[in-house]
Wavefront OBJ file of the C-alpha trace (Angstrom):
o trace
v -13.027 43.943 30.367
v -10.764 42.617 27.787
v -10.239 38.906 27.323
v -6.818 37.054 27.517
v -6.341 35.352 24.568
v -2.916 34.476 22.482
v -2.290 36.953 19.671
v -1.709 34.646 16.994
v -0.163 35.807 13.351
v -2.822 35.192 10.442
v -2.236 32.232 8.708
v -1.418 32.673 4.909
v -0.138 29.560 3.192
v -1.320 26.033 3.498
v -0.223 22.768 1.710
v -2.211 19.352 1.818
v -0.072 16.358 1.295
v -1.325 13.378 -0.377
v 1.415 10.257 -1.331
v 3.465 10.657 1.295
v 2.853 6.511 0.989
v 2.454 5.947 -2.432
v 0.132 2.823 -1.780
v -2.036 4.841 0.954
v -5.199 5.800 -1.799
v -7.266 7.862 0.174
v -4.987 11.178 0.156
v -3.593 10.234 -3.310
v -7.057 10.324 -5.251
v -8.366 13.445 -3.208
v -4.905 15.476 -3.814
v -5.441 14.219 -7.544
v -8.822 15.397 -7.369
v -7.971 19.281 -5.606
v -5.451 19.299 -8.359
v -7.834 19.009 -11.477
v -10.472 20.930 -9.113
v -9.761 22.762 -6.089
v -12.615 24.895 -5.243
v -13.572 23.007 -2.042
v -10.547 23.384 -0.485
v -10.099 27.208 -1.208
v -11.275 29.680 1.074
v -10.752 33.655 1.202
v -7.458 35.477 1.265
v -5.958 31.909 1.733
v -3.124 29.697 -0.084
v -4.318 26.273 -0.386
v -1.579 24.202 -2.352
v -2.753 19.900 -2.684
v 0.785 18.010 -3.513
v 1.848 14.246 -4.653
v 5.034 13.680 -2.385
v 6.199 10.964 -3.238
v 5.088 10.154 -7.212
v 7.500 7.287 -8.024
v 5.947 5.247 -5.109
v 2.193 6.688 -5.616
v 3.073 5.304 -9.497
v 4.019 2.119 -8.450
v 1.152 1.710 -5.591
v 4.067 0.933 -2.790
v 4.471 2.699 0.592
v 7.844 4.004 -0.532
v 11.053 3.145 -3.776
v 14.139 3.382 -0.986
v 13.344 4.609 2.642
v 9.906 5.867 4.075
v 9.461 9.503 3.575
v 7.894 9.950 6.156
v 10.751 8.971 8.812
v 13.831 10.913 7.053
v 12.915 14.892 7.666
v 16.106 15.463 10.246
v 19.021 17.434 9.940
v 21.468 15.041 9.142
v 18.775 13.340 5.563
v 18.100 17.235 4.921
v 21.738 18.552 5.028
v 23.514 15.480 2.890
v 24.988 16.806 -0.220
v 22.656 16.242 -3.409
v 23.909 13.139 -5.332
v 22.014 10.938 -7.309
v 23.658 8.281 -5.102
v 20.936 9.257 -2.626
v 18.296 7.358 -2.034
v 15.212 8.903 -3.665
v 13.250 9.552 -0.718
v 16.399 11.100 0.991
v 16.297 13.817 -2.394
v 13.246 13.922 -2.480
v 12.821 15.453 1.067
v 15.196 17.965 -0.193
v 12.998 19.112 -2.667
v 9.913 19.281 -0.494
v 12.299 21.225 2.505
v 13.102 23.663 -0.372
v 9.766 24.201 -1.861
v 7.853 24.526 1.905
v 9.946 24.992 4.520
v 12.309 25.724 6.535
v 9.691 26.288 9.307
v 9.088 29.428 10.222
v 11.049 30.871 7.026
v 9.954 33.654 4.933
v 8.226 31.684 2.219
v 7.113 28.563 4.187
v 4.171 27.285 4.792
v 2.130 27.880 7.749
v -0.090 24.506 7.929
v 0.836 21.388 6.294
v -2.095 18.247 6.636
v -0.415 14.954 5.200
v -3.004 12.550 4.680
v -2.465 8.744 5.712
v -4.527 5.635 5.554
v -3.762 3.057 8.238
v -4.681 -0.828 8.061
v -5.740 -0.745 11.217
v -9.452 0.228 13.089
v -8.212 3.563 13.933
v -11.507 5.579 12.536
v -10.351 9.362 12.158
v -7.270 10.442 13.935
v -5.735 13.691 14.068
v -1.860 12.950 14.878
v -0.496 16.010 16.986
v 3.385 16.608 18.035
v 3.820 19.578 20.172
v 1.355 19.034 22.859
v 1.586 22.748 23.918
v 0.475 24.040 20.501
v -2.304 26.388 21.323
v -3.288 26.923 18.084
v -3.494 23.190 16.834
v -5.110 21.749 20.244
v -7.716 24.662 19.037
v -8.006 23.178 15.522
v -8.201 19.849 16.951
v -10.816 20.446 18.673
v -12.958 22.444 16.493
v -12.595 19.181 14.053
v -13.624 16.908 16.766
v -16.939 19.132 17.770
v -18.039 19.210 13.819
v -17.362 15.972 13.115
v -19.464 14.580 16.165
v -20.942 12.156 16.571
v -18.358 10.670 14.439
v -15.492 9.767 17.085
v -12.384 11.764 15.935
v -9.479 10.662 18.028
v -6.176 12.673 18.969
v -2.735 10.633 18.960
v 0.226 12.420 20.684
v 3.464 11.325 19.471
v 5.399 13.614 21.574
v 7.926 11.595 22.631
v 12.141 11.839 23.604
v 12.965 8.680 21.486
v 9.782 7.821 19.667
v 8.889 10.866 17.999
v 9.662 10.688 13.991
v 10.865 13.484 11.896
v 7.365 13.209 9.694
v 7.273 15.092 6.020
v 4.875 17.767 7.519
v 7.375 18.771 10.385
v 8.968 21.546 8.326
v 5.604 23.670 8.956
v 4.827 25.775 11.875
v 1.637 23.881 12.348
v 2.381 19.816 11.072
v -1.192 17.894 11.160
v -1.118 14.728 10.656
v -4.617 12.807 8.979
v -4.892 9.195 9.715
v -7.647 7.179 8.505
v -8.485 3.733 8.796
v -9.218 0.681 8.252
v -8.806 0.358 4.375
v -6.480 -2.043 2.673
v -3.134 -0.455 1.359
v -3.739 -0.339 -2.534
v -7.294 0.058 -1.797
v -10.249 3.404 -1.938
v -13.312 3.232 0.036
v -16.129 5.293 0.220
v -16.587 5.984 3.635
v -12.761 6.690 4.480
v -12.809 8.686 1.435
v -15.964 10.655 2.631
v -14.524 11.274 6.406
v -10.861 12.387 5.352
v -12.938 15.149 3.321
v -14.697 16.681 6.157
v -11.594 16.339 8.452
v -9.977 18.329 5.631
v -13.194 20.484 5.309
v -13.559 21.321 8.674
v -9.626 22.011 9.025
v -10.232 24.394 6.455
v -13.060 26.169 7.837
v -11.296 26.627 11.418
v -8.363 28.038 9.319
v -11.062 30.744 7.658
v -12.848 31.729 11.377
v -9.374 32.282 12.579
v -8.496 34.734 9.829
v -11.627 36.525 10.154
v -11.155 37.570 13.367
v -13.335 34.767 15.372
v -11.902 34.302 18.818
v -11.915 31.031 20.607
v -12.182 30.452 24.168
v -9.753 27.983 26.129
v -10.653 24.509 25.504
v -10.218 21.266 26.362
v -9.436 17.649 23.769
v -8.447 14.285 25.433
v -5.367 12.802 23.500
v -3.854 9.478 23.234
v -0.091 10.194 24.017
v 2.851 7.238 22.819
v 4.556 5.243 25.448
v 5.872 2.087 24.153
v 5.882 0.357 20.721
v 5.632 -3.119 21.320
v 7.079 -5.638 19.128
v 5.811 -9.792 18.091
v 6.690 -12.326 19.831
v 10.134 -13.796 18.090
v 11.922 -16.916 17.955
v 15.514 -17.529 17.927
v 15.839 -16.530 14.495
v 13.583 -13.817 14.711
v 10.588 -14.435 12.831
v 7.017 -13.616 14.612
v 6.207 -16.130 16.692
v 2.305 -15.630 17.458
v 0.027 -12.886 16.363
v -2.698 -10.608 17.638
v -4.880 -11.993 19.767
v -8.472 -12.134 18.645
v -9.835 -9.864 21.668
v -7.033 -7.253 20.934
v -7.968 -7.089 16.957
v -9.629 -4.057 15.506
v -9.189 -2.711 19.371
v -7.713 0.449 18.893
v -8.372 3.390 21.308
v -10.471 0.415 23.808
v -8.320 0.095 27.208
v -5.979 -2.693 27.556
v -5.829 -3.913 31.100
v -2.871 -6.132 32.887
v -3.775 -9.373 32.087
v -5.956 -9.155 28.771
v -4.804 -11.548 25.836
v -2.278 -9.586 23.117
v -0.771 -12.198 21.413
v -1.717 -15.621 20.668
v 0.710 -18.750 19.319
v -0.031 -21.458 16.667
v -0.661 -23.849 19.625
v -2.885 -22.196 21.192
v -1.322 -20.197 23.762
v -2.389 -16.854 25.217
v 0.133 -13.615 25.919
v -0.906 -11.340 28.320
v -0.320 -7.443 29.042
v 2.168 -7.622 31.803
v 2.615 -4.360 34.446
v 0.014 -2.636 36.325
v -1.323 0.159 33.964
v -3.937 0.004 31.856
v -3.164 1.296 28.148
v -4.779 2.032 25.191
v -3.381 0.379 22.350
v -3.228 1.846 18.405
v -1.716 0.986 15.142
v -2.761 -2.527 15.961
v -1.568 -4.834 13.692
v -0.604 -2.390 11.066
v 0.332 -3.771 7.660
v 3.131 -1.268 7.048
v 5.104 -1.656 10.677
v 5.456 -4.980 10.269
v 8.608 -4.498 8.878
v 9.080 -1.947 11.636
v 8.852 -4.550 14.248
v 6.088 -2.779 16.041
v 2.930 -4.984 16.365
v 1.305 -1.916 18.078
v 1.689 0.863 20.083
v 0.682 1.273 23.803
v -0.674 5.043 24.749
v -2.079 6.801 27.857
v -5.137 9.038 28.190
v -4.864 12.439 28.862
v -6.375 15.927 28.703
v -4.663 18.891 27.133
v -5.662 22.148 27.524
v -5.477 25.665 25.361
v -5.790 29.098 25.916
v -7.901 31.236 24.324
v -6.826 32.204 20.809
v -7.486 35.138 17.922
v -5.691 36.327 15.184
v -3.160 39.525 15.531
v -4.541 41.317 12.294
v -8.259 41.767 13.833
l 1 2 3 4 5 6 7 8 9 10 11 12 13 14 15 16 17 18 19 20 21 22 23 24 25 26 27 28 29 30 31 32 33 34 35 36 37 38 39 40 41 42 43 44 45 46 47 48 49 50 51 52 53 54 55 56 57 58 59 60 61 62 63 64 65 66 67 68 69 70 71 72 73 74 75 76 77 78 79 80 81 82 83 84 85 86 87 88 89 90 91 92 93 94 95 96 97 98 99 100 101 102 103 104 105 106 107 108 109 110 111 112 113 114 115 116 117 118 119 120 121 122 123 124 125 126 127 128 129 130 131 132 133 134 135 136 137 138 139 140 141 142 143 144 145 146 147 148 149 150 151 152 153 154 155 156 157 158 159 160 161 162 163 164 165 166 167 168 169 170 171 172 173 174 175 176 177 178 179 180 181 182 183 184 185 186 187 188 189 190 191 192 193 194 195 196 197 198 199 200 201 202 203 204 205 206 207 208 209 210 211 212 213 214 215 216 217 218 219 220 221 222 223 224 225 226 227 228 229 230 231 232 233 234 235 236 237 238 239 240 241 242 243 244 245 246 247 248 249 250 251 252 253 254 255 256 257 258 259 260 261 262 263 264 265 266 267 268 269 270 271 272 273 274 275 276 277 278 279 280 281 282 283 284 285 286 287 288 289 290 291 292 293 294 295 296 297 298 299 300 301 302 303 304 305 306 307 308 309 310 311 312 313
């Protein structure tokens, strides 16, 4: 009896993305590395491209020169007529739309992984934004299984208003990388070390697939975007208390109604308001503080996927 599994095409070209945030080290110094040496990330009959995104702000060590790259891949930043009254992130996109994408064009990449640090206690994340992807809920959770027990956590940021138009969106399969804590401006060893085998094992999944390895349906619980909550703000709008103590270096742990977020310079203790219980992430992120977003609130779910196998075998 034949199996049902989702014919999926082979997968031929594959970009990693390092600099996306020029001050974000971790995917800067590996893409740097790949570049000078790449035979860990190559693998057979595969395309494996590393690429600086952003090199004025990796060269200055800051997240971005005009606007965050990594918010401006829509139709209206990619369509605007080249001018060098643009701001450089807005060209820049251009160039990276042109040189990988469109999605699902002749030429384009098939995966794109843009690595990301994150200030906060996030650990290894795996961002995901289609959440009926069969093929990426696969890769997700073959890099979850060979990273164990290393927790590797899935953030959904499927969302009608919340969702961003991210650098890697203009591939048929966008993974994002997060990994945290680490300083912006900053390289550790051990966030170093686990970005690699997210990277490695990405790979490797890739490589099975092409071969002709079939994988049955599976299962990966993800973290999926409901709110972004902002600081508490006076009348002139500057923060008026920060993270609580219980909520710091939280991320992932449920937040129940009732448990302390925010805490004032005299003393006093916010609470999570409603009924649900949440599970917060980006807390206290160094970079979204100019976003207004002290951290976001998610809910736990499962997300299934069929059984996959490439079309070629």
């Amino acid at each position: 009896m034949t199996s049902c599994h989702i014919a999926e095409e082979p997968i031929k070209k594959v970009a990693i993305f390092g600099g996306t945030h020029g001050n974000e080290l971790t995917g800067v110094f590996l893409v740097k590395h790949w570049l000078e040496n790449g035979a860990e990330i190559q693998r057979t009959g595969l395309e494996v491209k590393p690429f600086i995104t952003n090199p004025r702000a990796v060269k200055k060590c800051t997240r971005y020169i005009d606007c965050d790259l990594n918010r401006i891949f829509d139709l209206e930043n990619l369509g605007k007529k080249m001018s060098e009254d643009l701001p450089y992130e807005v060209r820049r996109a251009q160039e990276i739309y042109h040189l990988f994408g469109p999605k699902d064009g002749e030429d384009s990449y098939d995966v794109i992984f843009d690595l990301h640090n994150t200030t906060s206690n996030m650990g290894c994340t795996l961002i995901l934004e289609d959440s009926r992807n069969n093929f990426l809920i696969q890769m997700f959770h073959y890099i979850k299984t060979s990273l164990a027990p290393l927790p590797c956590y899935v953030y959904l940021i499927e969302h009608p208003s919340l969702k961003y138009a991210t650098t890697r969106s203009i591939a048929k399969y966008p993974v994002g990388i997060e990994v945290g804590p680490q300083p912006q401006g900053v390289l550790r060893a051990d966030i170093l070390d686990q970005m690699r085998k997210m990277i490695k094992h990405a790979l490797d999944f890739i490589h099975h697939f092409n071969e002709g390895k079939e994988f049955p349906p599976c299962a990966i619980e993800v973290y999926k975007i409901i709110e972004k909550v902002d600081y508490p703000r006076d009348e002139n709008g500057e923060i008026a208390a920060v993270i609580h103590p219980n909520l710091q270096d939280q991320d992932w742990k449920p937040l129940h109604p009732g448990d302390p977020m925010f805490l004032t310079l005299d003393g006093k203790t916010m609470p999570l308001g409603g009924d649900c219980t949440v599970y917060p992430v980006f807390v206290n992120e160094a970079a979204y503080y100019e976003k207004k977003e002290a951290f976001a609130k998610t809910t736990k779910l499962m997300l299934n996927a069929k059984s996959i196998r490439c079309s070629v075998h």
